[in-house]
Wavefront OBJ file of the C-alpha trace (Angstrom):
o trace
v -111.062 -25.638 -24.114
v -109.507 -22.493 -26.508
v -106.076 -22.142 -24.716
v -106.365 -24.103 -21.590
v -104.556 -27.585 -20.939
v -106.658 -30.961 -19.507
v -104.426 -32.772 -17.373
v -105.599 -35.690 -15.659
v -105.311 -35.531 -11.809
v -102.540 -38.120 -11.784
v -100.356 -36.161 -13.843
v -101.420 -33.200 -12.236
v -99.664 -34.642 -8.818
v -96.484 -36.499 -10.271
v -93.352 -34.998 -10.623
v -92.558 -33.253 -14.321
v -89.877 -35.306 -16.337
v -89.285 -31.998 -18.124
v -88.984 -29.610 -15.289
v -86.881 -32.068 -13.059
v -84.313 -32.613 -15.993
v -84.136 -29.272 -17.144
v -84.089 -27.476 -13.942
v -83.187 -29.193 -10.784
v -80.425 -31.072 -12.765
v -79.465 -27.849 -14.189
v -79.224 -25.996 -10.716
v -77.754 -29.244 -9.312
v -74.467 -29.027 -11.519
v -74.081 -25.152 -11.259
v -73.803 -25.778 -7.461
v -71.873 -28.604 -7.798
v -68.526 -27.498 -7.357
v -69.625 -25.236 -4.474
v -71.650 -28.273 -2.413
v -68.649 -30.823 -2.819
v -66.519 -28.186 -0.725
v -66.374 -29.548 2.864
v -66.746 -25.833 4.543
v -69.472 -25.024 2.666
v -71.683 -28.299 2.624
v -71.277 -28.717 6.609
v -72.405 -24.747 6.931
v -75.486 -26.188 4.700
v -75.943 -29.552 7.058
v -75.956 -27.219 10.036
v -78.467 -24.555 8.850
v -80.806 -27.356 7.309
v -80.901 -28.426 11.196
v -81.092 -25.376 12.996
v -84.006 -25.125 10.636
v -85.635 -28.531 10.915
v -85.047 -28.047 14.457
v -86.768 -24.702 14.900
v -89.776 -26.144 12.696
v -90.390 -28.961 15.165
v -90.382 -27.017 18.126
v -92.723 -24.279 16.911
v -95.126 -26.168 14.968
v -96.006 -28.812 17.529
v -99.002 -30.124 16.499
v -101.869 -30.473 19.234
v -104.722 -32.704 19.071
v -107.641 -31.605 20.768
v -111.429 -33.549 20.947
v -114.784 -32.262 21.647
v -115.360 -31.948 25.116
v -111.543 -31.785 26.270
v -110.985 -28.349 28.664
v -108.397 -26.069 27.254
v -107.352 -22.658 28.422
v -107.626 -19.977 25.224
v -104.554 -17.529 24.921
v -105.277 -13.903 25.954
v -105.188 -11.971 22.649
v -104.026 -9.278 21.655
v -100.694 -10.973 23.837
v -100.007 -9.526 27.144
v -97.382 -8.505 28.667
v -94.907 -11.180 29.721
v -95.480 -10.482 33.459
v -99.238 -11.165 32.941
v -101.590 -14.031 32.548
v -101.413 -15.630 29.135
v -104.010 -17.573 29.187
v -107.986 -17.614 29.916
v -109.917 -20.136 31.075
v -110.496 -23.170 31.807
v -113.094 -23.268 28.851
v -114.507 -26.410 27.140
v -114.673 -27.234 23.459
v -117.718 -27.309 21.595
v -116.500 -28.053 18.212
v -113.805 -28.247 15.821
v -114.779 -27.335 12.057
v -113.172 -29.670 9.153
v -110.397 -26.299 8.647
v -109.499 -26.617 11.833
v -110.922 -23.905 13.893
v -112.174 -24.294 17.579
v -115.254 -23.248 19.313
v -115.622 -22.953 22.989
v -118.424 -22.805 25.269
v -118.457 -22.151 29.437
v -117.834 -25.333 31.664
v -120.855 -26.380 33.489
v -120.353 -25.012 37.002
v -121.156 -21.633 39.532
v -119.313 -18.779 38.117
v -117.288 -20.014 35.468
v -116.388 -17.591 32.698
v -117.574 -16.763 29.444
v -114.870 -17.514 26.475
v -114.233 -14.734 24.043
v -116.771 -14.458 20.950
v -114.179 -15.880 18.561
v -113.104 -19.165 17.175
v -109.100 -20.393 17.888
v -106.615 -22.552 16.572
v -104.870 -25.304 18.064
v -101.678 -23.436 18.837
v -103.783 -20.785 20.585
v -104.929 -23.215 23.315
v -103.755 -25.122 26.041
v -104.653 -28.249 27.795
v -106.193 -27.394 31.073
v -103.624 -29.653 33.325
v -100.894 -28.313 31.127
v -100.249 -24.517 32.791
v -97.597 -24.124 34.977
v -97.690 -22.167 37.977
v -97.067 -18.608 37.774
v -94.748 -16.969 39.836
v -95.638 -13.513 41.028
v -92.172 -12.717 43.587
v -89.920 -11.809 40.910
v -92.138 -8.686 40.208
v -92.199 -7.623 43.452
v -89.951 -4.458 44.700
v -87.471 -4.472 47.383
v -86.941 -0.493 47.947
v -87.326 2.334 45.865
v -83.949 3.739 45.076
v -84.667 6.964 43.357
v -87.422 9.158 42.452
v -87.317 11.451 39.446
v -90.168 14.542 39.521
v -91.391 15.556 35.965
v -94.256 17.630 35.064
v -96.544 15.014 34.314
v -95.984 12.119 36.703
v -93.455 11.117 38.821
v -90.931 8.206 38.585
v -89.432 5.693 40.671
v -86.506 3.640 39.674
v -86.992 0.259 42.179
v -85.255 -2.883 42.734
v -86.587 -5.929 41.283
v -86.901 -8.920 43.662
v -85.338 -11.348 41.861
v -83.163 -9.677 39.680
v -79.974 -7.443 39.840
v -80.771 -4.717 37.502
v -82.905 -1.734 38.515
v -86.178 -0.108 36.782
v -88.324 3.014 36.332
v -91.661 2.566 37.401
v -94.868 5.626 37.506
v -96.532 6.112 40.519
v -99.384 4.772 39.092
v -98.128 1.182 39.039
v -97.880 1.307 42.933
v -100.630 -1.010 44.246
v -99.500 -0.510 47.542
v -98.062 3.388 49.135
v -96.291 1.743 51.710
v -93.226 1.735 49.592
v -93.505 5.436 48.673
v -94.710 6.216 51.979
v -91.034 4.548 53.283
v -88.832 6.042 50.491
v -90.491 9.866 51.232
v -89.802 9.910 54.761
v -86.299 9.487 53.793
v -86.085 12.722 52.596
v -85.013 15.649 54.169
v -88.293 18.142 54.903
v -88.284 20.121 51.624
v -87.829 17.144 49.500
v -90.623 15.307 50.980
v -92.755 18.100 50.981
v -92.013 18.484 47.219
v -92.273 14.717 46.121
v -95.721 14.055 48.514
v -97.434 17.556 46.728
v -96.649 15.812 43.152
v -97.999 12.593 44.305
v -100.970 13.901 45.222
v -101.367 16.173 42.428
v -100.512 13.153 40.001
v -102.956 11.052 41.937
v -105.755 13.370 40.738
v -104.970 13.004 37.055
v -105.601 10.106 34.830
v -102.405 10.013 32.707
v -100.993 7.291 30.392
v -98.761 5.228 31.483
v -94.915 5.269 30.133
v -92.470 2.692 29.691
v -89.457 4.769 30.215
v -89.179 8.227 32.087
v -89.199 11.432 29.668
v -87.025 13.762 29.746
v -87.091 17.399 30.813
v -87.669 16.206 34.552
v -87.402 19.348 36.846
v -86.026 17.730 39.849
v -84.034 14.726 41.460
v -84.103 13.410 44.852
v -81.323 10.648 45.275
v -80.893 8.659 48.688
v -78.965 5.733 49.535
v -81.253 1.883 49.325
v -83.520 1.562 52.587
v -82.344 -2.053 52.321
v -80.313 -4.623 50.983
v -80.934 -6.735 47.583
l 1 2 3 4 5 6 7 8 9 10 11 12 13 14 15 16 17 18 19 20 21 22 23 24 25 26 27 28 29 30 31 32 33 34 35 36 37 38 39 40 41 42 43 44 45 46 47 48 49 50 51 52 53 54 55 56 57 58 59 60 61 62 63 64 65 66 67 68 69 70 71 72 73 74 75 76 77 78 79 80 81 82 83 84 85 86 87 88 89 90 91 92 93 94 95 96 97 98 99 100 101 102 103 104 105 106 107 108 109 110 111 112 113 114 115 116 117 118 119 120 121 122 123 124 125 126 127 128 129 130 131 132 133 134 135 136 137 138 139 140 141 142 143 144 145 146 147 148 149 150 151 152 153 154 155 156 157 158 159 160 161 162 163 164 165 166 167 168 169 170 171 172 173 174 175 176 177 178 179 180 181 182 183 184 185 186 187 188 189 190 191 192 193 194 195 196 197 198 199 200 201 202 203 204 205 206 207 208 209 210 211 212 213 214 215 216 217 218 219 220 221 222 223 224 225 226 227
């Protein structure tokens, strides 16, 4: 067929006598001297587990049937202090590649899945979630408050955990912890800190992670409470 080589499928799928006596026995005795040494071949035993080990843990294959109720991952991912998953949703049906389509359980108000098709590491048996736990992202007390001229910043005390953080305003659901932490402050300072509140309330500004610098102002008091 001007240039090309017919190979029968057989031959196609065995091993080459050429390649495997040429090559691998090649490489084989260039390494040898360096596999035989005892340092270096249980270095080689221990990385060919770590990574035999990591492959069975985060390909773990799961088998999933029409009809079975899954819960899709949110995606893009969300933050780890959010929902991960969607659902419960029920599958419709799984193409020969693989892919998964899901339709809305039959019942008041269930929701509608996403407009996509997922894989089988993307979903989650329905009995399978745990329970989330929403305390350790609550706040104890506000501990300090830092005034910049876009927003201001709280650093608060985790409950749960011993380090502190810097929150926006913004993130407050509820004022009663602002509300405690400004009358706190001496006259002046709440005066100050309630005015930027309010002024920051009435702009829709992006949320940081981290506070920016050039802040034009620090109030500092001592924890309202305890950890």
């Amino acid at each position: 067929m001007f240039g090309r080589d017919i190979r029968s499928p057989a031959a196609l799928c065995a091993p080459v006598d050429k390649l495997t006596s040429e090559l691998t026995l090649a490489n084989l005795a260039k390494f040898r001297d360096v596999i035989l040494h005892p340092q270096v071949a249980r270095q080689l035993s221990e990385y060919q587990s770590r990574m035999a080990k990591s492959f069975a843990t985060n390909n773990l294959i799961k088998q999933f049937e029409v009809g079975d109720l899954v819960l899709a991952q949110i995606l893009p991912r969300p933050p780890a202090d959010r929902a991960q998953y969607c659902g419960p949703f029920e599958i419709s049906a799984i193409s020969c590649g693989g892919a998964i389509s899901l339709k809305a359980v039959d019942m008041t108000d269930a929701p509608q899945p996403p407009a996509r098709k997922y894989a089988h590491s993307q979903l989650m048996p329905a009995d399978d979630l745990p329970p989330q736990s929403t305390h350790s992202y609550e706040v104890d007390f506000v501990d300090q408050a830092v005034i910049t001229k876009d927003t201001v910043w709280f650093r608060v005390h985790w409950r749960g955990y011993q380090e502190l953080g810097w929150i926006p305003a913004a993130n407050f659901a509820d004022p009663s912890l602002l509300q405690e932490f400004a009358r706190s402050l001496g006259s002046a300072d709440r005066r100050r800190l309630l005015n930027h509140l309010r002024t920051a309330s009435k702009k829709q500004l992006k949320v940081r992670k981290a506070p920016p610098k050039g802040h034009v102002g620090i109030l500092r008091i001592n924890p309202t409470s305890s950890p």
